[in-house]
BALUMMI-104741 format. One line per field, with one value per atom (N, C-alpha, C, CB): atom name; residue number from 1; x, y, z. Coordinates in pm, 1 decimal, always signed. Each point is the difference from the previous one (the first is absolute). Glycine has a CB too. Layout:
BEGIN
site <- [CA	...]
pos <- [NUM	...]
u <- [X	...]
v <- [Y	...]
w <- [Z	...]
% end
This chain:
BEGIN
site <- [N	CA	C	CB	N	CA	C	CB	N	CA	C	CB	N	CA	C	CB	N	CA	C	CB	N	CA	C	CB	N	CA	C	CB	N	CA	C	CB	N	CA	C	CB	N	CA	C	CB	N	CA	C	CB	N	CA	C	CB	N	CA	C	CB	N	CA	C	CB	N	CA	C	CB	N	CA	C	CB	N	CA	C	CB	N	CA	C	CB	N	CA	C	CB	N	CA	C	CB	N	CA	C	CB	N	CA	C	CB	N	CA	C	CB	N	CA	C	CB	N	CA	C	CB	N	CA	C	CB	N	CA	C	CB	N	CA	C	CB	N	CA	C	CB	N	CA	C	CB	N	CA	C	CB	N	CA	C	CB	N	CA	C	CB	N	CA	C	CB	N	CA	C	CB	N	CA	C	CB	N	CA	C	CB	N	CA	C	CB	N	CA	C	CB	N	CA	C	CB	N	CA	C	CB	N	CA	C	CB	N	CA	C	CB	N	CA	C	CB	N	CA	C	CB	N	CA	C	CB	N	CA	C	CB	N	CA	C	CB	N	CA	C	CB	N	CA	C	CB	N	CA	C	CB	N	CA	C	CB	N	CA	C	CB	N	CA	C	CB	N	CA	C	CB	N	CA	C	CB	N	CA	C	CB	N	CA	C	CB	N	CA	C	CB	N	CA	C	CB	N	CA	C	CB	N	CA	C	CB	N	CA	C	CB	N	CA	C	CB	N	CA	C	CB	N	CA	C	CB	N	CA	C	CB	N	CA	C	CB	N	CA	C	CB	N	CA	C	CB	N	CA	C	CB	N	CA	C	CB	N	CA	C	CB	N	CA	C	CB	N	CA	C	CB	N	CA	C	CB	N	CA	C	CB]
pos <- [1	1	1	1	2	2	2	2	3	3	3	3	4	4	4	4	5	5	5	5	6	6	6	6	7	7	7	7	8	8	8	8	9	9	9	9	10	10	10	10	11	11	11	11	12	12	12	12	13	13	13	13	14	14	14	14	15	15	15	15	16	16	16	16	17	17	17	17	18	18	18	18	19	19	19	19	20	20	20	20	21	21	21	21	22	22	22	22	23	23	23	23	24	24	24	24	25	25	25	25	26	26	26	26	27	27	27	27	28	28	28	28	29	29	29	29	30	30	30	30	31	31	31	31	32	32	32	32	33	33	33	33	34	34	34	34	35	35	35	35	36	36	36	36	37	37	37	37	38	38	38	38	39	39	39	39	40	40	40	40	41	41	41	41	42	42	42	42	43	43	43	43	44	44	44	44	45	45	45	45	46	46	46	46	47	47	47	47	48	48	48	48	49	49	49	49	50	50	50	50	51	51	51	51	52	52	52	52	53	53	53	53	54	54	54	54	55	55	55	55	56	56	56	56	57	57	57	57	58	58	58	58	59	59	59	59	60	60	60	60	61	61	61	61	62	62	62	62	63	63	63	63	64	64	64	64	65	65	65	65	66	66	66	66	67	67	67	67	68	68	68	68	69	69	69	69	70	70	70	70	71	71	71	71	72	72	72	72	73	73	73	73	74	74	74	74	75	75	75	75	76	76	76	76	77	77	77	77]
u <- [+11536.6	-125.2	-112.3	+115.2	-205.7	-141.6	-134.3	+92.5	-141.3	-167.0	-58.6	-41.8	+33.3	-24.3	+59.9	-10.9	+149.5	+134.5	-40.9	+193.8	-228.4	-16.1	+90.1	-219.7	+372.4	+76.2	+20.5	+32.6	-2.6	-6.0	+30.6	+63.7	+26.5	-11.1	-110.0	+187.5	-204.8	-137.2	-135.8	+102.5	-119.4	-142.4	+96.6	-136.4	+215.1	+56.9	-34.5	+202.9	-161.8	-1.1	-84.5	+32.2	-229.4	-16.7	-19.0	-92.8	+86.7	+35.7	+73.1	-27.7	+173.1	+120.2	+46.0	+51.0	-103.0	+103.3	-157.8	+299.8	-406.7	-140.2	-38.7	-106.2	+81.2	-80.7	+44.5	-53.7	+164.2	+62.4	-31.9	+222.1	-149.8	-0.9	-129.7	+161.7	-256.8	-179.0	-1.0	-124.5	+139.2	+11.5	+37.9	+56.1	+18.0	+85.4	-51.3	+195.3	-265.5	-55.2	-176.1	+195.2	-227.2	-139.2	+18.0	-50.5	+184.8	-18.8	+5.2	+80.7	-83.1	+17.2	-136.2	+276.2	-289.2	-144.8	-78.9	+133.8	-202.3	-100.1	-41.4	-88.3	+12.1	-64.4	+118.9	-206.7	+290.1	+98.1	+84.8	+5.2	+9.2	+40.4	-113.2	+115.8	-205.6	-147.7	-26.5	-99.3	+97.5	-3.8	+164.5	-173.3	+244.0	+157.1	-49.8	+220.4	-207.0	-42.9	-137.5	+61.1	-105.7	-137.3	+35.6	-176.8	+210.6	+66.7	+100.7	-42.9	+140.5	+106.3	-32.1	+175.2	-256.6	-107.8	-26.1	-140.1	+23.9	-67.8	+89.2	-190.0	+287.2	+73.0	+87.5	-8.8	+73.1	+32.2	-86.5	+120.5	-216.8	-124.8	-0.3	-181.4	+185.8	-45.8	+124.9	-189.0	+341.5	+94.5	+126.2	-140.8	+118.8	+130.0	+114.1	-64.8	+147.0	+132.0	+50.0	-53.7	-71.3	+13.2	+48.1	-168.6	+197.6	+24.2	+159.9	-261.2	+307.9	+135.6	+76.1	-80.9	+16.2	+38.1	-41.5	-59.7	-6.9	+3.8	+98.3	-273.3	+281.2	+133.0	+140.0	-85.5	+94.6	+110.5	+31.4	-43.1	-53.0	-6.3	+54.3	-178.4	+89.9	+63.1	+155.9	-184.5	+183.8	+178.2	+114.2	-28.6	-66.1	+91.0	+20.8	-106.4	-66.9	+33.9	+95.2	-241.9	+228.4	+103.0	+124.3	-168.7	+215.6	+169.0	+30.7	+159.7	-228.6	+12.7	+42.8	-116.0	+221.9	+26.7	-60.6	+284.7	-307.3	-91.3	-21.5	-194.4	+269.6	-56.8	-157.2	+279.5	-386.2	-124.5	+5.4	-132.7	+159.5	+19.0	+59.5	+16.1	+88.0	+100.3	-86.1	+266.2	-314.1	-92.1	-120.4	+72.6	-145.9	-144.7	+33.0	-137.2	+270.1	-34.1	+86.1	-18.6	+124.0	+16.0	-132.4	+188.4	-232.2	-142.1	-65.3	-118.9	+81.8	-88.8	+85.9	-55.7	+158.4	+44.2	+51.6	-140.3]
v <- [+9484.2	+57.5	-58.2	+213.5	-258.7	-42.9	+76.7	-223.0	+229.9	+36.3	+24.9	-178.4	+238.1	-12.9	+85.4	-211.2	+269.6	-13.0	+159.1	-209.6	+229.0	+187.3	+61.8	+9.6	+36.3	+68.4	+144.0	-184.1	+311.3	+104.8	+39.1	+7.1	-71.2	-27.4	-37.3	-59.6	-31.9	-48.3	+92.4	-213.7	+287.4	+132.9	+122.7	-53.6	+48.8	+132.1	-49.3	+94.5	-199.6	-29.6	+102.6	-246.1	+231.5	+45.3	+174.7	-255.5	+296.8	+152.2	+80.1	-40.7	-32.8	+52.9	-39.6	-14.0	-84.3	-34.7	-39.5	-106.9	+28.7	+13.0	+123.7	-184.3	+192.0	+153.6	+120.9	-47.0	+61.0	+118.5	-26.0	+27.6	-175.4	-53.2	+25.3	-172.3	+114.2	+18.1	+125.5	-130.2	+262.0	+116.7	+39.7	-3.2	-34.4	+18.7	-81.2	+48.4	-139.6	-72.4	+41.4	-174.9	+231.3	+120.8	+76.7	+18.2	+59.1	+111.5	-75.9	+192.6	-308.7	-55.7	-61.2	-87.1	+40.8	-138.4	-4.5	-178.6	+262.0	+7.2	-125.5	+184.6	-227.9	-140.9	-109.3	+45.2	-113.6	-83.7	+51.1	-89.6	+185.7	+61.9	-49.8	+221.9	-170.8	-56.4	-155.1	+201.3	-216.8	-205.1	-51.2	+0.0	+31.4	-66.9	+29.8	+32.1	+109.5	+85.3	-153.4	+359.4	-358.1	-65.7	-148.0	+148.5	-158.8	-171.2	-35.0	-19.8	+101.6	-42.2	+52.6	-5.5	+36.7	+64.7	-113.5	+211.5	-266.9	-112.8	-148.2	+124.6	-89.1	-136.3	+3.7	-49.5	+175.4	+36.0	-16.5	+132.7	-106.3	-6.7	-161.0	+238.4	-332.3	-141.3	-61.5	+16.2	+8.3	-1.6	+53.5	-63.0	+102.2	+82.6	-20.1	-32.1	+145.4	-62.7	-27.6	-103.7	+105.7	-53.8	+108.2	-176.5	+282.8	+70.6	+46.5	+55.9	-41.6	-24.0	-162.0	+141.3	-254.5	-122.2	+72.4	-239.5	+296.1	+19.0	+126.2	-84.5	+146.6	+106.6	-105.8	+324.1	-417.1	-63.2	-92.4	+22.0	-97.8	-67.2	+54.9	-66.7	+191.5	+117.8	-6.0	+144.7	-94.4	+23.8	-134.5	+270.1	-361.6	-154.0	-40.7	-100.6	+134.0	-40.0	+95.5	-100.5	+152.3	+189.8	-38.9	+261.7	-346.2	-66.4	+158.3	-229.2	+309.3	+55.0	-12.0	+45.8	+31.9	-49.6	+165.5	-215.2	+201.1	+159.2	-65.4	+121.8	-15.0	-26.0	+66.7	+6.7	-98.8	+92.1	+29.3	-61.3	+38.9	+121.6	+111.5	-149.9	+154.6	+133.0	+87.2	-136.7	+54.0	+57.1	+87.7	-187.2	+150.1	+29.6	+98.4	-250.1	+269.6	+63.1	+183.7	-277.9	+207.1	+142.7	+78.7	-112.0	-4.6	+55.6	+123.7	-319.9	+213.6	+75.6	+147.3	-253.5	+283.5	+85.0	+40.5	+33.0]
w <- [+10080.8	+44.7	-84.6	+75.6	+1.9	-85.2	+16.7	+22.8	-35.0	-33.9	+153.2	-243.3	+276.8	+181.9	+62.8	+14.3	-25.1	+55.6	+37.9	-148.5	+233.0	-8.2	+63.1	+2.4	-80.9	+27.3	+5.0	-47.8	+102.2	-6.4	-189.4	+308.3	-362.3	-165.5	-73.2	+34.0	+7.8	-54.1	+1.4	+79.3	+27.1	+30.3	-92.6	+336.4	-382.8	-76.3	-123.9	+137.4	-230.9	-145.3	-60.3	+25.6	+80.1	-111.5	-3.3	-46.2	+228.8	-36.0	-91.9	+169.3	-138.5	-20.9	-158.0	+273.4	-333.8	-88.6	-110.8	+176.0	-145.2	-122.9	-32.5	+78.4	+45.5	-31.9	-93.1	+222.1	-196.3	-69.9	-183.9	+231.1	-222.1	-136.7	-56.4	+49.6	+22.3	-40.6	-50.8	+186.1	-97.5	-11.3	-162.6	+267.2	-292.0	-119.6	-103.6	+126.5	-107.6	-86.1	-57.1	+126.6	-9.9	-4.9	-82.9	+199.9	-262.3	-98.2	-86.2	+72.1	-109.6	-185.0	-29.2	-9.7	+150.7	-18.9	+116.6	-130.4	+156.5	+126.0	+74.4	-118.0	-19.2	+37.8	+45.3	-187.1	+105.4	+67.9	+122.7	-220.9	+242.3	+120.6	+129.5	-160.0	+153.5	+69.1	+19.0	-114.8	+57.0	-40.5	+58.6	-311.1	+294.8	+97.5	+95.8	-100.0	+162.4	+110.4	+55.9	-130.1	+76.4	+66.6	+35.4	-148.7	+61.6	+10.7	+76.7	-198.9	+193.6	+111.2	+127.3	-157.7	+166.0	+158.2	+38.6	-50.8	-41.5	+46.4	+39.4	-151.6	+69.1	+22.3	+105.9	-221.4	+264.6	+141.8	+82.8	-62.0	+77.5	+118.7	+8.4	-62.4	-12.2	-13.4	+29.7	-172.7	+151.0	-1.8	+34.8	-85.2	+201.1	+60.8	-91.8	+246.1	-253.7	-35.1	-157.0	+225.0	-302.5	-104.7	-114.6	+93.7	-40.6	-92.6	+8.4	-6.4	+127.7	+27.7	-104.4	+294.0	-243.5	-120.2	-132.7	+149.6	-167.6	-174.8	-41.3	-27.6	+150.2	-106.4	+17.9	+81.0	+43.1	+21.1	-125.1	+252.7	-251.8	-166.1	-97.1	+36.0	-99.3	-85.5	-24.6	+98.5	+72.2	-60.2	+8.8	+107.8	-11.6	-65.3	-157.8	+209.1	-240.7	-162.1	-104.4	+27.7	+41.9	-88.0	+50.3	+33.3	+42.1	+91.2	+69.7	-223.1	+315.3	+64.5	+164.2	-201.7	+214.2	+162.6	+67.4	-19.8	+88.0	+91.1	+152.0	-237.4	+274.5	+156.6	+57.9	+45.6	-10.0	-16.2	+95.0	-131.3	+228.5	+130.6	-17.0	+130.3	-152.4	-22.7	-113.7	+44.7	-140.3	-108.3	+15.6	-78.6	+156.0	+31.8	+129.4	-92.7	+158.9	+95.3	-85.6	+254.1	-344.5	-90.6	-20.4	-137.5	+63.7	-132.6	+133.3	-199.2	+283.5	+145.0	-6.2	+205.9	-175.1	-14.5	+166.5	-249.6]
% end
């Protein structure tokens, strides 16, 4: 999947699986919570997709195997 690719996975990343994190990251540090929050907005808006490749990255570099479908549709609940 590349940068473009708008999969029913891809429109979840950042409901389902940023957001929460952000959330949680608001009670320690307002401001950097706000500033990711803002930035990975903007770079989604300019960049479809791109945030799905950066958690995918993540867990390549971590040698993670995850199915993100099966994943994102748990999280969804």
């Amino acid at each position: 999947m590349t940068m473009g690719d708008e999969t029913p996975v891809t429109s979840l990343i950042m409901p389902v699986l940023i957001r929460p994190i952000l959330s949680q990251l608001e009670r320690r540090d307002i401001v950097a919570s706000q500033t990711l929050r803002a930035a990975l907005s903007k770079v989604e808006a300019v960049h479809p997709g791109f945030t799905y490749d950066f958690v995918v990255g993540i867990m390549r570099q971590g040698e993670l195997s995850v199915n993100m479908n099966e994943s994102m549709l748990r999280l969804q609940g």
